[in-house]
Structures are given as C-alpha cells and as structure tokens.
C-alpha positions as a printed Julia matrix, in Angstrom:
251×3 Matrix{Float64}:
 -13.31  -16.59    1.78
 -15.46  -13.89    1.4
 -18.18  -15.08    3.55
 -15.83  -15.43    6.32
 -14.18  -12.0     5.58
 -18.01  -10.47    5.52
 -17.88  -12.31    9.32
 -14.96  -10.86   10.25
 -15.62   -6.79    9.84
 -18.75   -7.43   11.11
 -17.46   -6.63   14.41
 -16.19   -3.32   13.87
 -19.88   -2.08   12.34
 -20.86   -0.61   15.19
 -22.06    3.11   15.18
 -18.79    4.14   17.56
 -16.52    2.42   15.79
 -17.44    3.91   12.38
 -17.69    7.65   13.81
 -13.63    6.53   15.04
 -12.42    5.05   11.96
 -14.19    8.17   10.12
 -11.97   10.64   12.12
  -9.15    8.71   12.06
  -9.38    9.5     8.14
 -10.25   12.89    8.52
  -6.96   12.98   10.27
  -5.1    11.4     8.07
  -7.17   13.3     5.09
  -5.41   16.76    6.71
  -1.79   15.05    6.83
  -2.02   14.89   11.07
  -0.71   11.32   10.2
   2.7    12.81   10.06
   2.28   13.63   13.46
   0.42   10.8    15.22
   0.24    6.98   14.23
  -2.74    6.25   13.22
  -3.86    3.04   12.65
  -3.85    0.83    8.96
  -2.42   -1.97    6.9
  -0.04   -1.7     4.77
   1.52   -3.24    2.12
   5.25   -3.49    0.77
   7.14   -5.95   -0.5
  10.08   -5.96   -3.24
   9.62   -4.4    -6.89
   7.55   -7.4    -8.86
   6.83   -9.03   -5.83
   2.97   -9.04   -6.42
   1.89   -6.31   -4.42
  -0.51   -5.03   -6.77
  -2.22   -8.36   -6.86
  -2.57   -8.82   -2.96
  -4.08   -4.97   -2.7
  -6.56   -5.83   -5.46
  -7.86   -8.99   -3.69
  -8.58   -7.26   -0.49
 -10.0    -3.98   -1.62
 -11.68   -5.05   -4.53
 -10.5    -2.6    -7.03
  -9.41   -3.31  -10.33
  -5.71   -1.35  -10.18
  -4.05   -1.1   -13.57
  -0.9    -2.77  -14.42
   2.01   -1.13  -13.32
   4.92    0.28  -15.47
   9.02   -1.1   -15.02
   8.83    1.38  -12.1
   5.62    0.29  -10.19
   4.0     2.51   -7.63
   5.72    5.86   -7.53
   4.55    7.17   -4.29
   1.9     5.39   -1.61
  -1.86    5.24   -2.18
  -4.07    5.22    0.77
  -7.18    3.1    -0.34
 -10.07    3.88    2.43
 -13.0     1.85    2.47
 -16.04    2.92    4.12
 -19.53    1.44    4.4
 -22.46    3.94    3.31
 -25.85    3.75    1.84
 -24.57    5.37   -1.05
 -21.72    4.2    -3.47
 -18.75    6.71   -4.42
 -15.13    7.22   -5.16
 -12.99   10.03   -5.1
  -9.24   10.51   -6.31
  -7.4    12.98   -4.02
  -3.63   13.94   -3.35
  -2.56   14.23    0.4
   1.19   16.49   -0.19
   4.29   14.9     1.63
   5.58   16.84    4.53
   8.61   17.95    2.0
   6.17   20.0     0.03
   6.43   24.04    0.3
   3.13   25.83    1.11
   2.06   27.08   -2.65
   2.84   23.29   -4.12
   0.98   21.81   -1.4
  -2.2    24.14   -2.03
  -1.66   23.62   -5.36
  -1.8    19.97   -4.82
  -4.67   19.58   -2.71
  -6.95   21.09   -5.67
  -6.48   17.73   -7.26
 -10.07   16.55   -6.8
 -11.96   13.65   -9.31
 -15.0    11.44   -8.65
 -14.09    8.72  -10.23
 -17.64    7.82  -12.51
 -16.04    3.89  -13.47
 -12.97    2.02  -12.84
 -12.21    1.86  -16.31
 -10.75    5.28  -15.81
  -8.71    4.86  -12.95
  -5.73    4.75  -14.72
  -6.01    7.66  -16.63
  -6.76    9.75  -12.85
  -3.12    8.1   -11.33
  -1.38    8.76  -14.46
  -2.85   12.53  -14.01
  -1.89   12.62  -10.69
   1.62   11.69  -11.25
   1.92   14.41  -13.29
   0.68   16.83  -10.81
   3.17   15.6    -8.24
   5.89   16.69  -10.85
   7.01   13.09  -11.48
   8.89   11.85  -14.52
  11.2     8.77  -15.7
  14.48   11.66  -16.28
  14.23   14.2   -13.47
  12.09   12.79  -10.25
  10.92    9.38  -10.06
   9.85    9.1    -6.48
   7.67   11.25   -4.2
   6.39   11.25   -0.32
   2.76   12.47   -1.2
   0.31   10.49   -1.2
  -2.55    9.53   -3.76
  -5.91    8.58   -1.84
  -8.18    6.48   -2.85
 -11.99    6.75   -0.83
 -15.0     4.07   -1.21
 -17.85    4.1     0.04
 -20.47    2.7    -0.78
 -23.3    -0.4     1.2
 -20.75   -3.34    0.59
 -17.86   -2.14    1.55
 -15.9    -3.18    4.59
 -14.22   -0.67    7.53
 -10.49   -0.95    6.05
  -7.94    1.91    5.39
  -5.04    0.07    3.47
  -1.61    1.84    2.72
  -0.25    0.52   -0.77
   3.47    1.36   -1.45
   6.32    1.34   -3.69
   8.39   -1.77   -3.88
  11.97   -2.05   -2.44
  14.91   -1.57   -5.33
  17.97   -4.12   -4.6
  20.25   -1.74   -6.25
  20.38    1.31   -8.57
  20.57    0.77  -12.24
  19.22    2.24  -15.44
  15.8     3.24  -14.61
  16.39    3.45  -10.62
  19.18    5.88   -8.93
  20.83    5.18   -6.15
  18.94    8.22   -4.43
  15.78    6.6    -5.49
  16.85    3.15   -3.64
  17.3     5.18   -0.49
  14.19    6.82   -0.67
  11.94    4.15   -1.48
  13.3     2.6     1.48
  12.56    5.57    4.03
   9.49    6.24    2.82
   8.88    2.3     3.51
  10.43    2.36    6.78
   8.74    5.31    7.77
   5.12    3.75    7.36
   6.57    0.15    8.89
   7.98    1.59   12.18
   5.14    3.1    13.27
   3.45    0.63   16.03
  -0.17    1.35   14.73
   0.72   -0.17   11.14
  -0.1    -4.14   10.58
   2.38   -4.95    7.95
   1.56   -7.26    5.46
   4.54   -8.19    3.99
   4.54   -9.63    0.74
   7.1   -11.93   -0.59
   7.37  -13.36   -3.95
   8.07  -17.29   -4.71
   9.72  -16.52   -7.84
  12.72  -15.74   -5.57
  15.2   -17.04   -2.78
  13.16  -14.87    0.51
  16.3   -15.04    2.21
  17.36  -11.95   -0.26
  13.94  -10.25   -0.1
  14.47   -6.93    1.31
  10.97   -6.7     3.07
  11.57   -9.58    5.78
  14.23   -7.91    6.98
  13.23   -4.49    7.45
  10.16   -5.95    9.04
  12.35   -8.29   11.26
  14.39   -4.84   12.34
  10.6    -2.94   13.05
   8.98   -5.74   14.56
  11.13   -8.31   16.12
   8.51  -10.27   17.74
   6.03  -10.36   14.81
   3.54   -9.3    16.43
   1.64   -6.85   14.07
   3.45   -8.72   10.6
   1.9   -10.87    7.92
   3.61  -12.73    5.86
   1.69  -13.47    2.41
   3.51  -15.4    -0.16
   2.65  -14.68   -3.58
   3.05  -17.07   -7.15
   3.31  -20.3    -5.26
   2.68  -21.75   -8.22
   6.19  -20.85   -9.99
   7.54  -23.29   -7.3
   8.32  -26.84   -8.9
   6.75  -29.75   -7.64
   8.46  -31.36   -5.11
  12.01  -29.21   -5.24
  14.03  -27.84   -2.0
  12.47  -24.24   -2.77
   9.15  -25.9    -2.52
   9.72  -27.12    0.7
  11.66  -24.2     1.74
   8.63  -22.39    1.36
   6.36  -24.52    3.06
   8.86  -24.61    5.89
   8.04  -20.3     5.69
   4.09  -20.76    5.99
   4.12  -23.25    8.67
   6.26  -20.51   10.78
   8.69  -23.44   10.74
  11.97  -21.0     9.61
C-alpha cells in the first residue's frame, strides 16, 4: 500500500506543481478559502464513525483519542515535501470572528518538537477558540496542522467534526445544525474530494454522510466511500452482504 501510494504522488512532484499547491496554502493560510474553492480532501462521516482512524492512516500522524464530543471544529492537515522536517500548530479564525478575536487568534503559534505533545497543543487551542462542554461546543475556525519534511507526500486534507443524529445531553440542537453547515459548507464546494466515511457498526442507510454527499454530488464523481470496522460485521449475515453489495457499487 504504501509503495503504491509513494507511486501515486509521484506525479504531482514536479517543481510547478509544488510552487501551486504551496500558494494554494498560502491562500488558504490567510482565510481566501472563504472566498474561492480551493482544492483538498476531506473527511466527514457520523460521530464514532472512525474518522479519526482513516485521517491517521493517510497522513501519518498519531492524533489522540477523541473525547464523547470528537473534533470540535475542522483541522486542516497540510503535507508538504522539504529537505527539512517540521510541524507547526496554527489557528486559521472562522469568518464569524470580529477583528480583535481574530488577531488575537492568529498569535496562536507552536512548533510542535514530538507528537507526544500534540494533544496537549489541540487541547490549548480549544481553549483559545473559547470552547467549553457548558457554554460553546462548536466553532468555524480552523486548527492547522503543517508537515513538512523529505517523506512527506503533496496532500492538504480537511478533517471535520462528525454529524450528530439528534440533540441530547452533551449535543444541542443548535450544535446539530451547525455541525452540519459547517460540513455542508466544505462538501459543496466542487474543488473538495469527499471521502466519506461510513461505519459498519451501523445500518448506512441511516448514516447522515451518504446523504448529504448524495444531495452535493449526485453523480459521485469527486466522492469516496471508505467503510470502516468491517470486522464488527458477522460472518456470513444479511449486513455482511449488505455491505459488500456497498463496495462493489452494487446499491
């Protein structure tokens, strides 16, 4: 797998195509994403659903485990190849955000020395965004995450919260609405390959994700369906085969 994935970004190593995807990011770097599509993967799927695990086998970064509430806001995980290995821990503000917050935000700067304190820097972050589990659980900026280093492939990948069913104890009813814009809002645009992740464990028919990417992208021409914990599937059952049925593009 990762001798044909080496194979595969091979082609976009080209001294052009670097300079582009490098101001691409310095675009999106200065929010101008809000503005104009620019191009990335992205991945959403239902709360649970295995996100987390499908963003750490692509990028290669060790993301901690998640609370009840998952990802709070999107992270932007840019990876760039240079002779040099780094990785830096900024906060993009959400086009909600008055001037003096925004400034205030974009002072949130850390070079992140090991992965072993990774978690520490997102749980810092959230804190700067003004998030908590009373008052605000859910916010439009965005935490970016930038590697560089001689291994790395060309990739800018989009990870975001996962879709609430309904409102309950630890979710509002406001919060279910705006994890779904801010979803929607990354899925409609036509420069986004969706890779939408849906979880064995449950009936897909109810997973949120295939149908907002069904209503974004009728043709399925820039989705990618990934099916996570096949293994919770027993042998042999109708949800098996139901799910075979999904990966042979046969439903």
């Amino acid at each position: 797998m990762s001798a044909q994935f080496d194979l595969a970004v091979e082609d976009i190593h080209s001294a052009s195509d670097v300079q582009l995807l490098d101001d691409i990011d310095s675009l999106r770097a200065h929010g101008i994403n809000h503005l104009v599509a620019l191009p990335q993967l992205i991945v959403c799927g239902d709360q649970s659903s295995g996100k987390s695990s499908v963003l750490e086998a692509v990028s290669g970064i060790p993301f901690p485990a998640k609370d009840n509430l998952g990802t709070r806001f999107a992270t932007e995980v840019v990876l760039r190849r240079a002779l040099h290995e780094q990785v830096k821990v900024t906060i993009s503000p959400g086009p909600n955000r008055d001037a003096k917050s925004a400034t205030q935000l974009q002072k949130f700067q850390h070079a992140l020395a090991d992965w072993g304190s990774l978690g520490e820097i997102i749980n810092t972050a959230r804190t700067s965004m003004g998030l908590d589990d009373n008052a605000r659980a859910f916010t439009d900026d965005v935490l970016r995450v930038d590697i560089s280093g001689p291994s790395q492939p060309h990739l800018t990948i989009v990870d975001l919260p996962g879709l609430i069913h309904s409102h309950g104890k630890s979710q509002t009813a406001e919060d279910v609405e705006i994890v779904q814009q801010l979803v929607r809002r990354y899925m409609v645009s036509e420069r986004s390959i969706i890779l939408a992740i849906v979880s064995a464990k449950n009936d897909y028919a109810n997973q949120i994700v295939l149908k907002m990417a069904r209503e974004v992208d009728p043709q399925g021409l820039r989705t990618l369906g990934i099916i996570t914990k096949p293994g919770t599937l027993p042998r042999g059952s109708e949800s098996e085969a139901a799910y075979l049925n999904l990966a042979r593009n046969q439903d």
